[in-house]
KEGUBA-278167 format. One record per residue (C-alpha): residue number from 1; z negated, y, x. Coordinates in steps of 0.2 Angstrom, whole numbers, plus 2048, in hexadecimal, padded with zeros to 3 digits. Each point is the difference from the previous one (the first is absolute). Example, Ala and Ser with C-alpha at 12.3 -4.5 7.8 and 13.67 -1.06 7.14 Angstrom:
<rs>
R  nr  zz  yy  xx
R   1 7D9 7EA 83E
R   2 803 811 806
</rs>
This chain:
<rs>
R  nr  zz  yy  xx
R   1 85E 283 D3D
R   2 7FB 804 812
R   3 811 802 806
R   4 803 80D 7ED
R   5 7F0 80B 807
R   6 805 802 811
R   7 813 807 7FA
R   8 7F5 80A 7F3
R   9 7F5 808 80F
R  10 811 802 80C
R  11 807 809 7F2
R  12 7F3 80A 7FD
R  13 7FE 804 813
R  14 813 804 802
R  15 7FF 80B 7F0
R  16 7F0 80B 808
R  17 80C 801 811
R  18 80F 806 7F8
R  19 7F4 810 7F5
R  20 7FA 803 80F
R  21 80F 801 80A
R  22 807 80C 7F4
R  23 7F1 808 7FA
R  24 805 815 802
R  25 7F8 809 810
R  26 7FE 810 7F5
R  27 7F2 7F5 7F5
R  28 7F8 7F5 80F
R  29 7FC 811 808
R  30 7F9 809 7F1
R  31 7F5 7F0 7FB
R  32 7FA 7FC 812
R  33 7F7 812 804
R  34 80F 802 80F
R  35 7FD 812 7FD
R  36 7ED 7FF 802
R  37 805 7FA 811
R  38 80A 811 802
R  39 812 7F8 7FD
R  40 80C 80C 7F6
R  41 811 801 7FC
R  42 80D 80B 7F8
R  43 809 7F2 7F9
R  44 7FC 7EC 800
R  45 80F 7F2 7FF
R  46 800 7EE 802
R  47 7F5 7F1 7FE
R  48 7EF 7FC 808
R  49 80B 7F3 80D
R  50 80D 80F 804
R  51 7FD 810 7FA
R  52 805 814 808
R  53 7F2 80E 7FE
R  54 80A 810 800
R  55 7F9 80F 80B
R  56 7F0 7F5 801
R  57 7F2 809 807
R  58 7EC 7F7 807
R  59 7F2 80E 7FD
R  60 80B 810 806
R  61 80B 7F6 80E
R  62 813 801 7FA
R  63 807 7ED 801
R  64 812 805 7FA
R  65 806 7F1 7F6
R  66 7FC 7EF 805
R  67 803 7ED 7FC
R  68 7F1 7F9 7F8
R  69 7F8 7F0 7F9
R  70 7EE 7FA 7F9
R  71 7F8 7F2 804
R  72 800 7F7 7EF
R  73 7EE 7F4 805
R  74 7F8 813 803
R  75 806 804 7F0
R  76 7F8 7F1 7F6
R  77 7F0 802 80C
R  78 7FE 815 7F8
R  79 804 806 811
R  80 810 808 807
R  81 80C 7FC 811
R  82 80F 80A 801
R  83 80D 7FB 80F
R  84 80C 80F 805
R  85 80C 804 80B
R  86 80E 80E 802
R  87 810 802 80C
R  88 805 811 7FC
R  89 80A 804 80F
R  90 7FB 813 800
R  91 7EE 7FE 7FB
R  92 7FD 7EF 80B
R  93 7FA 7EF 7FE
R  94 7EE 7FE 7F7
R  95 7F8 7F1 7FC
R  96 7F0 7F7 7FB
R  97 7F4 7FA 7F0
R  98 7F5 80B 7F8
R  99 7EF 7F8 7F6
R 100 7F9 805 7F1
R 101 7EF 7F8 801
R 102 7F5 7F5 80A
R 103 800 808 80B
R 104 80E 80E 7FE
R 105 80A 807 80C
R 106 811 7FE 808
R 107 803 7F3 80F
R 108 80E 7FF 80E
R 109 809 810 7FC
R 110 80E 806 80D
R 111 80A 80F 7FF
R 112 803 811 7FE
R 113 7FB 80B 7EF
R 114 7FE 812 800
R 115 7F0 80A 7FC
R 116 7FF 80D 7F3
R 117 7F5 80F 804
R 118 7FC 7F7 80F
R 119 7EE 7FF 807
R 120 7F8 811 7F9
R 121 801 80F 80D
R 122 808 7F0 80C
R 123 814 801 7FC
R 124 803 7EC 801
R 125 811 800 7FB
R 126 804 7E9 802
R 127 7F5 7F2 803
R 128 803 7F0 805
R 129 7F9 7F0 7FE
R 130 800 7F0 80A
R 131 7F7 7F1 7F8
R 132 7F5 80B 7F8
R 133 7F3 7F8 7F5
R 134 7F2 809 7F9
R 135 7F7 7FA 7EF
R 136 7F1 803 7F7
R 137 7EF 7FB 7F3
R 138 7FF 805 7EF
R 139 7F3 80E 808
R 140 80E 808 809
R 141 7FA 7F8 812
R 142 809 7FA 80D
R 143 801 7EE 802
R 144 810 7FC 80E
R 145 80D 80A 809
R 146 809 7FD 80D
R 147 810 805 806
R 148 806 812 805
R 149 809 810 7FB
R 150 808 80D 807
R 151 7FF 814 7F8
R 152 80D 80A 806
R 153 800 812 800
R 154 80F 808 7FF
R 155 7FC 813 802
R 156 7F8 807 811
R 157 7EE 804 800
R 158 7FF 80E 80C
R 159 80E 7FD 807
R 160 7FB 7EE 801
R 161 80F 7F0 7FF
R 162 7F9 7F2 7F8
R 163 80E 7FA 7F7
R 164 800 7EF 80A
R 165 7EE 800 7F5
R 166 7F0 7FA 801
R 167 7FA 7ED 7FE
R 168 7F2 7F5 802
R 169 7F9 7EF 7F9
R 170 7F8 7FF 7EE
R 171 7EC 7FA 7FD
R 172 7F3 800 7F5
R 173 7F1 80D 803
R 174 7F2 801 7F5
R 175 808 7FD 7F1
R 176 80F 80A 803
R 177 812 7FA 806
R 178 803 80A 810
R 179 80F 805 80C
R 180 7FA 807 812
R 181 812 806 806
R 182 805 808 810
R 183 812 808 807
R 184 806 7F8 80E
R 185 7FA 80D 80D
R 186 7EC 7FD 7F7
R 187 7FF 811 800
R 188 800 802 7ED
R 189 7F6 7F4 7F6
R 190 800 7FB 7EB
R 191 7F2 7F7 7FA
R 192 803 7FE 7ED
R 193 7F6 7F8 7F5
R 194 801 7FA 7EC
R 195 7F6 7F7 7F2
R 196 806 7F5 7F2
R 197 803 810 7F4
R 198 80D 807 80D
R 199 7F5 80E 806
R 200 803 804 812
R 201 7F8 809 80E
R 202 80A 805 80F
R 203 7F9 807 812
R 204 80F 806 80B
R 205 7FC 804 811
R 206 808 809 80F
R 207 7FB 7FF 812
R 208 806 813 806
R 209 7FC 7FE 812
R 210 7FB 810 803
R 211 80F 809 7F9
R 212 7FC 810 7F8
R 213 80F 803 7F8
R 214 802 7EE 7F6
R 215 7EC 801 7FE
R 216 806 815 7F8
R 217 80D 7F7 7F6
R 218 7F5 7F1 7F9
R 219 7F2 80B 7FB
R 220 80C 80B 7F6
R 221 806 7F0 7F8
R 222 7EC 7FC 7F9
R 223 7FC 7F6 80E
R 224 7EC 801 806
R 225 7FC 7FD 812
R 226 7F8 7F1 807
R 227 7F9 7F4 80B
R 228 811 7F3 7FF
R 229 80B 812 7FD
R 230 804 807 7F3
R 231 7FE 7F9 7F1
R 232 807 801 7EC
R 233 7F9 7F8 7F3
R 234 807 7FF 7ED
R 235 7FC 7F4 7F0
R 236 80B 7FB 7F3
R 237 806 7F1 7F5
R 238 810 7F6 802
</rs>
């Protein structure tokens, strides 16, 4: 009888691993809320163990198509953990998990993804990540980062080069995920700063020294005088 009930329960166990290995992606994203945690797609293939999200985009970061798969536990436990990865030899490698809930977020993300629209009136064209971990409450507050990014700006700023970009280490600041970026010279600075919702504020700063023509150019370009240069600010929302 013993030995009946413990095939009965092995069966039963092997049965909820096998509709789970080939339970559809497409469903598994739309019943988990993915796209509450800003995961989209044009088109969804696969399982939950292997699945391919087609032109997948996070919030307004394009992630071209990537390999995925869902943790099955998170499912059952109501929250979601999506591993993806991507080896596109022209977009570049990208990898790491993103999380639904408790707390939500992404963690140990590296590579490159392009940014639409950039940062505002700040023409970010690429960003990079390395490690990059930021997560969030359910108020939108910022609970862990760590890691860093890199925002590269591809078209001169005053006649400007920072297409080797800008990068810096990523924090928590009251409440708020932050990036405090700097060139390699220091001479221009980044601090970005974002809540839970995807609402950013962005301070770029350029030390001058003294040059009346680049400080000319910058303030043609909306940038205000002041005590660390000069100095754009602009908001917006991945």
């Amino acid at each position: 009888m013993i030995a009946r009930r413990r095939w009965i329960i092995a069966g039963a166990v092997l049965a909820l691993l096998l509709l789970l290995a080939t339970f559809p992606m497409r469903l598994a994203l739309a019943w988990s809320g993915a796209t509450d945690a800003g995961v989209t797609a044009r088109e969804v293939r696969g399982s939950i163990w292997s699945g391919e999200l087609v032109e997948a985009r996070l919030g307004a970061l394009p992630l071209g198509t990537v390999r995925a798969s869902l943790s099955p536990l998170a499912l059952l436990g109501g929250s979601v953990e999506l591993a993806f990865s991507r080896t596109d030899e022209r977009l570049g490698a990208l990898a790491g998990r993103l999380y639904g809930s408790d707390p939500r977020g992404v963690s140990n993300v590296s590579g490159t993804t392009s940014m639409a629209g950039g940062l505002g009136a700040v023409p970010v064209d690429r960003i990079s990540f390395e490690g990059a971990t930021v997560r969030f409450d359910d108020a939108g507050k910022c609970v862990v980062a760590g890691g860093r990014i890199r925002l590269v700006v591809s078209a001169p700023i005053a006649g400007l080069d920072l297409s080797r970009g800008l990068s810096g280490p990523l924090s928590c600041a009251n409440g708020r995920a932050q990036a405090a970026l700097a060139s390699q010279s220091g001479m221009e600075r980044l601090t970005l700063s974002f809540d839970g919702s995807g609402a950013y504020r962005a301070q770029f700063a350029i030390n001058v020294d003294r040059d009346p023509a680049m400080a000319a150019a910058l303030a043609a370009l909306g940038f205000k005088a002041g005590s660390g240069g000069f100095v754009l600010a602009t908001t917006g929302r991945f």
